[in-house]
C-alpha positions in Angstrom: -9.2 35.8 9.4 -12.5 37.4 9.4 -13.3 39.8 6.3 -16.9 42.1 7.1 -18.9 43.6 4.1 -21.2 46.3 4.3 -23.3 48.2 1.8 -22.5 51.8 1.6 -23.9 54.4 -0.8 -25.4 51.7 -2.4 -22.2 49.9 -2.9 -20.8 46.4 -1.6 -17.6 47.4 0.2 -15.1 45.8 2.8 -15.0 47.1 5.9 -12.4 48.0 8.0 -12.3 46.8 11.9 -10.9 49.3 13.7 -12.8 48.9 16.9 -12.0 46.8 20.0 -15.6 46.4 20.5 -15.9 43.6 17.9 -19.7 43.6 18.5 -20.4 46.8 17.9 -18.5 47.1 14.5 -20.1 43.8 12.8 -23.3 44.2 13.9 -24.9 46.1 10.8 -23.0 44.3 8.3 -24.2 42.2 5.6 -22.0 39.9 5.3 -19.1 38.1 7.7 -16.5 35.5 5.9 -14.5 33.9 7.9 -12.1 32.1 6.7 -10.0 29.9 9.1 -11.1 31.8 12.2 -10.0 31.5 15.6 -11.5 30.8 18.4 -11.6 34.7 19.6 -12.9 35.8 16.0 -15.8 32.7 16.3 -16.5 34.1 19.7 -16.8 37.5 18.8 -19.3 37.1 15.5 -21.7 34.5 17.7 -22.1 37.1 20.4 -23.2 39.5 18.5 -24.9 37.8 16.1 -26.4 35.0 18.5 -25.8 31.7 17.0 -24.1 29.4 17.7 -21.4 28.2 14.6 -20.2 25.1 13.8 -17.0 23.5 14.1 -14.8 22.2 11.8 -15.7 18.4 12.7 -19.6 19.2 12.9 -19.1 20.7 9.2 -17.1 17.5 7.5 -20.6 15.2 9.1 -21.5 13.6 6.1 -24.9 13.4 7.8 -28.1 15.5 6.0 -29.3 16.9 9.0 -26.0 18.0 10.6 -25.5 20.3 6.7 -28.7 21.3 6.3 -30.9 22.6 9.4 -32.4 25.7 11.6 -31.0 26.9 14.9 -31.7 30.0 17.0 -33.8 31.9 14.1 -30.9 31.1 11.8 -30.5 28.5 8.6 -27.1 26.7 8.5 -26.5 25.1 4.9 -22.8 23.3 4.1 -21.5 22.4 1.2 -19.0 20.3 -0.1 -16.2 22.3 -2.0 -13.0 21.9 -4.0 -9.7 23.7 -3.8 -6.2 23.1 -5.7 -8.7 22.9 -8.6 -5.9 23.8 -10.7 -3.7 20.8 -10.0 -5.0 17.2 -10.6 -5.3 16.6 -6.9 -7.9 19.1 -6.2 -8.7 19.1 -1.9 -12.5 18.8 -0.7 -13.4 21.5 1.9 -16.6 22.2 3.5 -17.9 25.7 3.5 -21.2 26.9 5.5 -23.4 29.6 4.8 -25.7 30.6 7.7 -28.7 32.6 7.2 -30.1 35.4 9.9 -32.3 38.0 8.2 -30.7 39.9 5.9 -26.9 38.8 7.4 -25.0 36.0 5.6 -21.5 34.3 7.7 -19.7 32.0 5.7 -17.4 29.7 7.5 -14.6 28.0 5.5 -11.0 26.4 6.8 -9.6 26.6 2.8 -9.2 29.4 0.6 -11.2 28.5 -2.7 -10.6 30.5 -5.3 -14.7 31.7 -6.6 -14.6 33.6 -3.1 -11.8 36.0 -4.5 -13.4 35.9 -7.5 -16.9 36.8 -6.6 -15.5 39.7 -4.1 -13.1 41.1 -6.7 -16.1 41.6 -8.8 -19.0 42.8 -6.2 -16.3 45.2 -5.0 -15.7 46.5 -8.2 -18.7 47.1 -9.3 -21.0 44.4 -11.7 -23.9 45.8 -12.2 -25.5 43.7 -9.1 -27.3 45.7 -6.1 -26.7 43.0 -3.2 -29.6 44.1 -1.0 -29.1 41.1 1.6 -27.0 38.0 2.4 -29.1 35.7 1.1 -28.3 37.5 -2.2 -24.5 37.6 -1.7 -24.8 33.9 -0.4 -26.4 32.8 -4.4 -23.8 34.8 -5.9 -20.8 33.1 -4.2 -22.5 29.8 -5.0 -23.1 31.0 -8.7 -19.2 32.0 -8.4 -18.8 28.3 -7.2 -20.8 27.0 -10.3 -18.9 29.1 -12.7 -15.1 27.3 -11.7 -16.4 24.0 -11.5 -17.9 24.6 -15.1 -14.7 26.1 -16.1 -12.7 22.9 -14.4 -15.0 20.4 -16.6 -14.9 21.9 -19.6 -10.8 21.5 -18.9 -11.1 18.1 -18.3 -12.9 17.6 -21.4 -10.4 18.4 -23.1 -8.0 16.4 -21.3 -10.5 13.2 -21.7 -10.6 13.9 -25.5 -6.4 14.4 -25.6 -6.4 10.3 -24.0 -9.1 9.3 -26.3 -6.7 10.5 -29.0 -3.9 8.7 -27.3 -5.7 5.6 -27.0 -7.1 5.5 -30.6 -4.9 6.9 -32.8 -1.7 5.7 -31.2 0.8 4.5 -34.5 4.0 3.1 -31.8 5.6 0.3 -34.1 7.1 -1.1 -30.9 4.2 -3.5 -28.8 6.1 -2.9 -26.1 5.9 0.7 -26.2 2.7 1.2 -26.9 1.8 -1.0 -24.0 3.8 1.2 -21.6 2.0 4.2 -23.2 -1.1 2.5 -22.6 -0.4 1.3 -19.2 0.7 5.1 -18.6 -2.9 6.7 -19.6 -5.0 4.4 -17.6 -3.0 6.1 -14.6 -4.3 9.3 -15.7 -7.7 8.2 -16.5 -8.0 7.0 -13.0 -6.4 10.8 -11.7 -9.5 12.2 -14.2 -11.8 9.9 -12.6 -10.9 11.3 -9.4 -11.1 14.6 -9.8 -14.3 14.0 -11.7 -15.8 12.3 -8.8 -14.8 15.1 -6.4 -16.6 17.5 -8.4 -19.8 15.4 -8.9 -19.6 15.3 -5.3 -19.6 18.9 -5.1 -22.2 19.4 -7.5 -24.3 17.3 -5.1 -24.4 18.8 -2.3 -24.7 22.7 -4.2 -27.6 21.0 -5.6 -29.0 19.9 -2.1 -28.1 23.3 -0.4 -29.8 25.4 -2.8 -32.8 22.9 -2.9 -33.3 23.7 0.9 -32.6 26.9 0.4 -35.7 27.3 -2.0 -38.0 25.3 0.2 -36.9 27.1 3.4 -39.7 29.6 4.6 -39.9 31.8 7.8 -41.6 34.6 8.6 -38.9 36.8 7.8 -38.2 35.8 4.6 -40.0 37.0 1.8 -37.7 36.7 -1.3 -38.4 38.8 -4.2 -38.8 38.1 -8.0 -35.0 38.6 -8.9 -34.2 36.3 -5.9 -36.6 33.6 -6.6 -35.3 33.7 -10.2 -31.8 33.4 -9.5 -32.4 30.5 -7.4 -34.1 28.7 -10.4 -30.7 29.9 -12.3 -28.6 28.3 -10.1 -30.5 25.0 -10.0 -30.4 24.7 -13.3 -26.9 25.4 -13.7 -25.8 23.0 -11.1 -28.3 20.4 -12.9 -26.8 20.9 -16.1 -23.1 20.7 -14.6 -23.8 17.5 -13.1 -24.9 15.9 -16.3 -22.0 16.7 -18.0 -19.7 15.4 -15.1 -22.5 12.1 -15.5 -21.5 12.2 -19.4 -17.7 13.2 -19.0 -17.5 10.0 -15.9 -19.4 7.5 -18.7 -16.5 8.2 -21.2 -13.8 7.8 -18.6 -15.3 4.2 -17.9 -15.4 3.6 -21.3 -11.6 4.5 -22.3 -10.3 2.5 -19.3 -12.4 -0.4 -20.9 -11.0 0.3 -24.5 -7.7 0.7 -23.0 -7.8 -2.4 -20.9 -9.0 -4.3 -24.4 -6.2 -2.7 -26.6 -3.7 -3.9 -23.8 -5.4 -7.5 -24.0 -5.0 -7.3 -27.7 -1.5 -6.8 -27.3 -0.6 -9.5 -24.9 -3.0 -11.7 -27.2 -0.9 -11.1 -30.0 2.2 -12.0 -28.2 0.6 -15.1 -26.6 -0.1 -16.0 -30.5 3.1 -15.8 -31.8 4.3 -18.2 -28.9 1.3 -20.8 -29.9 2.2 -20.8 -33.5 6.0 -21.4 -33.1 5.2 -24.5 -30.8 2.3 -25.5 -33.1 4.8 -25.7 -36.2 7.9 -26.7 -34.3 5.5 -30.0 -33.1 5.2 -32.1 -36.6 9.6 -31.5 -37.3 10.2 -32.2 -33.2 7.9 -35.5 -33.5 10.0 -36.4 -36.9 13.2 -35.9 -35.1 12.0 -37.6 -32.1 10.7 -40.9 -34.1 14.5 -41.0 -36.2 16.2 -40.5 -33.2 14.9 -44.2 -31.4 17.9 -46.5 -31.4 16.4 -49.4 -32.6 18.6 -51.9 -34.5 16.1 -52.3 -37.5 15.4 -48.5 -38.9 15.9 -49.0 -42.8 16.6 -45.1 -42.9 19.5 -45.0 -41.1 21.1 -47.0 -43.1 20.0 -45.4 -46.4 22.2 -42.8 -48.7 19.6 -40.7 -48.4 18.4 -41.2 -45.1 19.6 -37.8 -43.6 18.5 -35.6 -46.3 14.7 -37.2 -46.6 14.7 -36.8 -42.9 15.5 -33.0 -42.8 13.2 -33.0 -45.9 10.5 -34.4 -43.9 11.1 -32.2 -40.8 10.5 -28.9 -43.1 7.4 -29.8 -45.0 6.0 -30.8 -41.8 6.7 -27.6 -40.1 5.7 -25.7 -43.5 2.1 -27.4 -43.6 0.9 -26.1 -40.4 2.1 -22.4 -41.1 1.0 -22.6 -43.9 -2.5 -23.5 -42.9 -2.5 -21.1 -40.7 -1.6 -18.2 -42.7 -4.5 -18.9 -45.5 -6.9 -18.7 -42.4 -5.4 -15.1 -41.8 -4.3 -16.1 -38.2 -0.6 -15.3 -38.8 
């Protein structure tokens, strides 16, 4: 699908292609979105703009120099984006912005969501003259910036609702509390995930709109509100990715404290095993030694032989537990 924008009267607006003569209807425009194209619509926008546009293979390369880099008078910058941001099994998605003069095409194979967003708004009016593409192009990436920080500050939350869960749990069965445990390192790794997605993303935002800044040409003089929302957006994205830095930290660190409380558990079963054999030894060796059939055992032949031997059997099983609980291990 290809969607054209156009200024008129000093307003961003959609345009309409009415025209079999694709050329001749896109040519003025300032900016072309294509959003999975076909091969006719891809055709169409390089003949009349001249370039040559990557394909979808050429844009996953996870090569520098095949995202970031000038051909025929034009720059070509990809980034890495996520969709299904919503869900917690967000898609990656590359999306390219190329640069010619004042005319902006993005190509993209996934509908993400800050596209619809920063459209609904430019068409409705924000406040924002976009003079060029290379103005429309920051604020689709500042769009961009604005759900991922949106997505982390949601899975904030989320972290801080499975810190709760692993700190403050008060399950009176062990085994229960293990499952529960068990079941929130499952969605600290999901979290871990998606956070790792969106680092990525914030990556290669960061790298695009570094190249962007150091990119010169003749052509290209960017003005004062330009150059500052270029510094905007680098700081943004710099920001974001220290809190996704902060937010991946505390996931490492639940999974740790969740993989200790689980240890503790199993420790405290493990101990309860060790201390029945430890003071089930001393009766079992008691039993074992009156239960020798030798002919000469005085005891067996005693009145009280039975009842000293039980005797014996408990006080031996009662000194080790004993023991043990004044050392606060039972």
């Amino acid at each position: 699908m290809l969607q054209i924008y156009a200024r008129k009267a000093d307003r961003f607006c959609l345009r309409e292609i009415s025209n079999p003569a694709i050329e001749q209807a896109i040519a003025p425009a300032l900016w072309y979105d294509l959003l999975n194209p076909s091969t006719q619509e891809v055709k169409d926008v390089e003949a009349a703009l001249h370039i040559a546009m990557p394909t979808r293979e050429e844009m996953e390369d996870i090569e520098l120099s095949a995202r970031l880099y000038q051909e025929d008078g034009a720059a070509f910058m990809t980034m890495t984006a996520l969709t299904n941001l919503d869900s917690d099994e967000p898609a990656k998605t590359p999306i390219t912005f190329i640069l010619r003069g004042p005319t902006l095409v993005t190509v993209r194979h996934a509908d993400a969501k800050p596209f619809a967003t920063f459209c609904a708004r430019a068409l409705r009016g924000n406040g924002h003259s976009y003079e060029n593409g290379e103005d429309v192009m920051l604020g689709v990436i500042e769009a961009v910036i604005d759900r991922m920080a949106d997505v982390l500050e949601r899975l904030g939350n989320e972290i801080d609702g499975i810190s709760r869960e692993v700190f403050r749990s008060k399950k009176a069965s062990s085994t229960k509390k293990t499952r529960d445990l068990e079941a929130l390192i499952e969605q600290l790794g999901r979290k871990g995930d998606f956070l790792s997605g969106v680092r990525e993303s914030l990556v290669s935002i960061s790298r695009l709109v570094a190249y962007h800044a150091a990119l010169e040409t003749p052509t290209r003089k960017p003005s004062k509100e330009i150059r500052q929302l270029v510094k905007l957006v680098q700081r943004d994205a710099a920001s974001l990715g220290d809190h996704a830095a902060f937010l991946s930290g505390k996931i490492n660190f639940l999974l740790d404290a969740t993989l200790g409380l689980i240890n503790l558990e199993q420790n405290q079963i493990i101990k309860i095993f060790t201390v029945a054999s430890v003071v089930f030894l001393p009766p079992t060796l008691v039993a074992s030694a009156y239960g020798m059939n030798f002919e000469l055992m005085p005891e067996l032949q005693w009145h009280f032989g039975y009842p000293y031997a039980v005797g014996l059997m408990i006080i031996s099983a009662l000194m080790p537990y004993l023991y043990f609980k004044r050392r606060g291990w039972v």
